[in-house]
C-alpha positions in Angstrom: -38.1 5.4 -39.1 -37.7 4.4 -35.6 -37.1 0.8 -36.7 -34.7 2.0 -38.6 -32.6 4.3 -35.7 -33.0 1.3 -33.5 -30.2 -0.9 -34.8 -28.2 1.6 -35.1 -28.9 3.4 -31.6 -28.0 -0.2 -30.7 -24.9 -0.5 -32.1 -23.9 2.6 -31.1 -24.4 2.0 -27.5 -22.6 -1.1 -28.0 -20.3 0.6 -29.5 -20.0 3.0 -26.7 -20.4 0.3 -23.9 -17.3 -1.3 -25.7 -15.2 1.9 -25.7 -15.8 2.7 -22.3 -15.5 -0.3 -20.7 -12.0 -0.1 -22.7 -11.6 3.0 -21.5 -11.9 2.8 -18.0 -9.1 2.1 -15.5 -10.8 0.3 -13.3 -9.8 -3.5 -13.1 -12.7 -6.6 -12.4 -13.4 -7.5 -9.1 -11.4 -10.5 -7.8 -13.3 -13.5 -7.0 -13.9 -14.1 -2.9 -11.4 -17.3 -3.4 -7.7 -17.5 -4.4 -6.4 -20.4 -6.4 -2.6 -21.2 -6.7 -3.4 -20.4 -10.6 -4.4 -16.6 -9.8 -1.7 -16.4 -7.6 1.1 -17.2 -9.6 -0.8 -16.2 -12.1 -0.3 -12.9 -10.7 -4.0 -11.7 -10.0 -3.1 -10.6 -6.3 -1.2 -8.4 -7.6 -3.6 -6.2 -8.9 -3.6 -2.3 -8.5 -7.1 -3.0 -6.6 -5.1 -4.8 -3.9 -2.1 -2.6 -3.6 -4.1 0.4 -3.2 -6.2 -1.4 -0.1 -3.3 -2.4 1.4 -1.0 0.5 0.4 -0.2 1.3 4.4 0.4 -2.1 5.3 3.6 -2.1 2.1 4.6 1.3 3.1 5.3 0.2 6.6 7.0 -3.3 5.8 9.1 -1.0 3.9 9.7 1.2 6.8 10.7 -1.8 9.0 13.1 -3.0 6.0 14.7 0.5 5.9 14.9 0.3 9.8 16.4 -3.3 10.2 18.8 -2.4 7.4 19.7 0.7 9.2 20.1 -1.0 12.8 22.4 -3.6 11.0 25.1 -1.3 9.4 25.1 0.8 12.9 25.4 -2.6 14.8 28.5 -3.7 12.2 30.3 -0.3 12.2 30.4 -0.6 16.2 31.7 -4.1 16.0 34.1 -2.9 13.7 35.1 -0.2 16.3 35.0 -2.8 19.2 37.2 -5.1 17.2 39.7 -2.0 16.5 39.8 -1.1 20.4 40.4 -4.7 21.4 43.7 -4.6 18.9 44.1 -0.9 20.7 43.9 -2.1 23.9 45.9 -5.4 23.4 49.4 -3.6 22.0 48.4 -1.2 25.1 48.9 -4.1 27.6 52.3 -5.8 25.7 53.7 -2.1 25.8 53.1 -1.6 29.3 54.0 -5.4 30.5 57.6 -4.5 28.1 58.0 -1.0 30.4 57.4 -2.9 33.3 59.6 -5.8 32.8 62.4 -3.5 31.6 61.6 -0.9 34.8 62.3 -3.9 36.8 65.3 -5.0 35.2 67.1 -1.5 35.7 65.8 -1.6 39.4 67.0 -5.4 40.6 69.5 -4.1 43.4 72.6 -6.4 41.5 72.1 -3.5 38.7 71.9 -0.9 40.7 75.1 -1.9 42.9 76.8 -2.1 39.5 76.2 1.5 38.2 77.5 2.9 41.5 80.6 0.9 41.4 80.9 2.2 37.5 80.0 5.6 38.4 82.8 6.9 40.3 81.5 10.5 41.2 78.4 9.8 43.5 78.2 9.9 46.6 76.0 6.9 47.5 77.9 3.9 48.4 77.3 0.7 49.8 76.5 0.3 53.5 79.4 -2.0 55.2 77.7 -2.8 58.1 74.4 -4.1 58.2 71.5 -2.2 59.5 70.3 -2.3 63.3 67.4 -3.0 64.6 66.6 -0.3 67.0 63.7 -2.1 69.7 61.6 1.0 71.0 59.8 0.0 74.3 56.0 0.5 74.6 54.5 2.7 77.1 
């Protein structure tokens, strides 16, 4: 009888070798060496690796996220730079066009001419020229 529970004790535990090894999750141990075959190949890619070096992803994702961030911050200032330059450059053509036109109305040959034009101030022009009043030093 136990001849005959043998084979079949045998198969079973084949049987159940086969469905567990099926069963299980767990992938093979990769070989020591890496060929350009298992690479492409895609064998580094194994959940066995990722999990070892799951710290090492999650921070060359955090420097990604980081560099990205630093980028768009750096670009929106010199966006802001470039809009202050513009700013700043009407700025100086406004205040060169007040001063030029500040100067104009001041020469003394425009001046002169309003007072001759307007005939109820009291400001004229001097007929004489000034003197030069010399003040000894003690």
């Amino acid at each position: 009888m136990k001849e005959d529970e043998m084979p079949e004790q045998a198969a079973d535990e084949t049987l159940k070798q086969v469905i567990a090894k099926q069963a299980t999750e767990d992938e093979a141990p990769l070989s020591k060496t890496f060929t350009l075959r298992k690479i492409l190949g895609g064998d580094i890619l194994s959940a066995q690796v990722i999990r070892r070096q799951i710290w090492l992803v999650l921070l060359v994702v955090a420097f990604i996220i980081a560099y990205i961030s630093n980028r768009y911050n750096i670009q929106k200032d010199l966006i802001e730079i470039d809009h202050l330059q513009d700013e700043l450059q009407d700025a100086k053509y406004k205040a060169l066009s007040s001063s030029s036109q500040i100067t104009e109305k001041s020469r003394e040959s425009r001046v002169l001419e309003l007072l001759k034009n307007n005939k109820d101030s009291v400001i004229h022009i001097a007929d004489q020229p000034p003197y030069i009043i010399n003040v000894p030093e003690e």
